[in-house]
C-alpha positions as CSV (number, residue, x, y, z in Angstrom):
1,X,-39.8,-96.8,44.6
2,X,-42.3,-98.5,43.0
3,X,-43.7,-98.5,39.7
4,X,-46.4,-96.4,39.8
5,X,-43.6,-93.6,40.7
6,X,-41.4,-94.7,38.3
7,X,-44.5,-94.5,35.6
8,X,-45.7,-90.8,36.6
9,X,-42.5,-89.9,36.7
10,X,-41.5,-88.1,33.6
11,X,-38.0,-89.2,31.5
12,X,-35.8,-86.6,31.5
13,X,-36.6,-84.0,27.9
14,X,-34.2,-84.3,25.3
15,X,-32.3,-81.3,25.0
16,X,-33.6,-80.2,21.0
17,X,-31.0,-79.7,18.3
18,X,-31.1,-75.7,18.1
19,X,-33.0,-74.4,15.7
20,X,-32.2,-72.2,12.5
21,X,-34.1,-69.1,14.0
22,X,-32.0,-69.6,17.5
23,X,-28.9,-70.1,15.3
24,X,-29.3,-67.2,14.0
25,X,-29.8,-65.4,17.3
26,X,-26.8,-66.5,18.5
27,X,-24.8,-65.3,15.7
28,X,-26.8,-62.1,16.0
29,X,-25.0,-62.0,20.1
30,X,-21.7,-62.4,18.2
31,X,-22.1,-60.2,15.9
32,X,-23.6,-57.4,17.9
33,X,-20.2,-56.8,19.5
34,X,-19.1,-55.9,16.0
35,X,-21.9,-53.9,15.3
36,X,-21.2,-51.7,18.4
37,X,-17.3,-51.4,17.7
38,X,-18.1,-50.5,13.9
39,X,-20.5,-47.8,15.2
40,X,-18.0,-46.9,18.0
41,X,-15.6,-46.7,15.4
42,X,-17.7,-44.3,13.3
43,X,-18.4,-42.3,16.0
44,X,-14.5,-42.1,16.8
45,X,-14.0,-41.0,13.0
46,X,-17.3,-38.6,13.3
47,X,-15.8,-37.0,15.8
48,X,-12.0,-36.7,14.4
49,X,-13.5,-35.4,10.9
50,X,-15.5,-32.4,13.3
51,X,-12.4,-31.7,15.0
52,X,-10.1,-31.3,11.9
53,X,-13.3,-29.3,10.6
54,X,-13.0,-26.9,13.5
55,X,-9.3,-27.2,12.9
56,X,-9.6,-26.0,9.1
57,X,-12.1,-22.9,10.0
58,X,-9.9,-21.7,12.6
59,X,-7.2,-22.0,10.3
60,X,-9.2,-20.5,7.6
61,X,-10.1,-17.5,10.2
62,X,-6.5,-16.8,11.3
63,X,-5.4,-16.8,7.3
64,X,-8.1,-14.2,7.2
65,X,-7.5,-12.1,9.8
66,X,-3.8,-11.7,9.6
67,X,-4.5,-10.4,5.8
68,X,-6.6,-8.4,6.9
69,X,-3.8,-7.2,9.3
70,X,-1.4,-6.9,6.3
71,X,-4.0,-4.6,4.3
72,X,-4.4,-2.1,6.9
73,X,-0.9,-2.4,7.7
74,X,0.6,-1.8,4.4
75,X,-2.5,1.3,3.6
76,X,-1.2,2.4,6.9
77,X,2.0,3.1,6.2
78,X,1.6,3.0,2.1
79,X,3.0,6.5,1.8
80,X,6.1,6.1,4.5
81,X,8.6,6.4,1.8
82,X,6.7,9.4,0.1
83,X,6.3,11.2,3.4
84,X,10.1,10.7,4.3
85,X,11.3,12.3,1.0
86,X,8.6,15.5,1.6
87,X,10.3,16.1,4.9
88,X,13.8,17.4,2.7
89,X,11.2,19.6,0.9
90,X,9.8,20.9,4.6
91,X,12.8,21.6,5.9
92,X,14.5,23.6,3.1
93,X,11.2,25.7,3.6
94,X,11.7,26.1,7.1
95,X,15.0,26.8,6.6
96,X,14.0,29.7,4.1
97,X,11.4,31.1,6.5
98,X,14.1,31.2,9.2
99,X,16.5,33.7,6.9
100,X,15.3,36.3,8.4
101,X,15.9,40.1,7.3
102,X,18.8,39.6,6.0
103,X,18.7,37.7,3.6
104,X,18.0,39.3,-0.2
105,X,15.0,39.1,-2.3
106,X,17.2,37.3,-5.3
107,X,18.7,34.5,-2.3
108,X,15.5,33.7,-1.0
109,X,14.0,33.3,-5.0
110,X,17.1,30.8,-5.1
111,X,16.5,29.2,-2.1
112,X,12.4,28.3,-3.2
113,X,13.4,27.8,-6.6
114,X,15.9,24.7,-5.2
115,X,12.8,23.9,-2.7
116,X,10.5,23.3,-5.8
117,X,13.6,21.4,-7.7
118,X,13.2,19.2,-4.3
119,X,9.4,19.0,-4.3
120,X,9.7,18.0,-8.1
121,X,11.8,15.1,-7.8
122,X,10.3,13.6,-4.7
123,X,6.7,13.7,-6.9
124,X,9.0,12.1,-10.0
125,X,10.0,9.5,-8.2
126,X,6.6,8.5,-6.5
127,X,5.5,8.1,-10.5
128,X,3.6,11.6,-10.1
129,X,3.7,12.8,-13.5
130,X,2.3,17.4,-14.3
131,X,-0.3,17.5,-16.3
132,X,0.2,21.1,-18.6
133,X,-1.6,20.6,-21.6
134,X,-1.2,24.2,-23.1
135,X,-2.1,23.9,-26.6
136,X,-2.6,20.1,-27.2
137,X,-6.4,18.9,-28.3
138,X,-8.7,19.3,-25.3
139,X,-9.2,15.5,-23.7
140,X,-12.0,15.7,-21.1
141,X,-10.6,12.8,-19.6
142,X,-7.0,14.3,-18.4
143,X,-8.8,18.4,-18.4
144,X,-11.8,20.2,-16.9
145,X,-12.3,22.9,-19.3
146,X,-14.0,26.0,-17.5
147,X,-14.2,28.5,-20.7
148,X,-14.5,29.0,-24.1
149,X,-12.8,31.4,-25.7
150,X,-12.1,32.9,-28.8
151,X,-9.1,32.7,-30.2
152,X,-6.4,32.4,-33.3
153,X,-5.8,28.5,-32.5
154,X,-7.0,25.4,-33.6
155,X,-10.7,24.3,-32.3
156,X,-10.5,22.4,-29.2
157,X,-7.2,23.1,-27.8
158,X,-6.5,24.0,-24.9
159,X,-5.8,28.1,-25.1
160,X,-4.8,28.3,-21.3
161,X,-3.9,26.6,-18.0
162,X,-5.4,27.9,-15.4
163,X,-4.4,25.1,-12.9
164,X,-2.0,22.1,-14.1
165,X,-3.1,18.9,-13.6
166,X,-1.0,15.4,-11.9
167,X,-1.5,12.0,-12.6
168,X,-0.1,8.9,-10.2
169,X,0.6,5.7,-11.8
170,X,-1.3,7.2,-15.5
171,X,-4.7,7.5,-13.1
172,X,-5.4,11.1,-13.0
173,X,-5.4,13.0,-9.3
174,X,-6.2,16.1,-10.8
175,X,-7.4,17.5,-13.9
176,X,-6.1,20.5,-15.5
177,X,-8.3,23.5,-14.9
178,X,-8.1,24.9,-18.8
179,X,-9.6,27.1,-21.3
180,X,-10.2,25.9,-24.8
181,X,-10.7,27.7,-27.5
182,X,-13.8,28.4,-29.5
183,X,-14.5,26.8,-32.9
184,X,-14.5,30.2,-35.5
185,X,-18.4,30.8,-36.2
């Protein structure tokens, strides 16, 4: 080769010390790896927090529903015991009707008399309490007067009872049907 080659001939570069900008690039590579497993990561989680979401509504829909089961359930079959203890009561009626000609006029009187001893204890014990408010103060919340009348008692006490009244649990089922009597003019 001769000189002339040699001189057009361009040394070979030197490779340049990297600069802060491409530093910082290459740290950037590095770190973009952990950028994409954080966000992978939160994704993961994202999508673990939505399932036990959908977990806790389903939950929260199955507790609901299966109350609601139990409410309908137990209104269903609220008066079970009550209706079991009126069947005694039916079938001592029944039993009456099935006498026949036979029987007298004083045994059958017996035999409803016991029926109503029946009838009365089954309502005791269901907490129905009889409402006859013959000559106690009219109160318009346990009576529904129908009449005035005149008469030698005090004002506003109930003179008759047409119709007694019940009440379950001290809420009233049915008023008594009364007359009161008239203030003296």
């Amino acid at each position: 080769m001769s000189e002339t080659e040699n001189v057009n001939q361009t040394p070979p570069a030197e490779v340049p010390a990297p600069s802060e900008a491409a530093q910082e690039g290459v740290q950037a590579e590095t770190a973009s790896p952990n950028l994409e497993d954080l966000l992978r990561l939160a994704e993961q989680k994202a999508q673990e927090n939505h399932e036990a979401w959908l977990r806790a509504m389903a939950e929260a829909e199955n507790t609901r529903r299966r109350a609601a089961e139990e409410i309908e359930k137990a209104r269903r079959f609220a008066l079970d015991r009550f209706v079991t203890e009126l069947l005694s009561v039916k079938d001592s009626l029944e039993a009456a009707l099935a006498v026949g000609e036979g029987a007298t006029l004083e045994s059958l009187k017996s035999g409803v008399e016991l029926t109503l001893k029946q009838l009365i204890s089954v309502l005791e014990k269901n907490n129905v309490k009889e409402i006859n408010p013959l000559g106690e103060r009219f109160d318009p919340n346990l009576h529904q007067a129908i009449a005035m009348v005149p008469g030698e008692g005090e004002p506003n006490t109930v003179a008759s009872v047409l119709q007694k009244g019940y009440l379950l649990h001290d809420r009233v089922l049915r008023p008594a049907l009364v007359t009161v009597c008239q203030a003296k003019a």
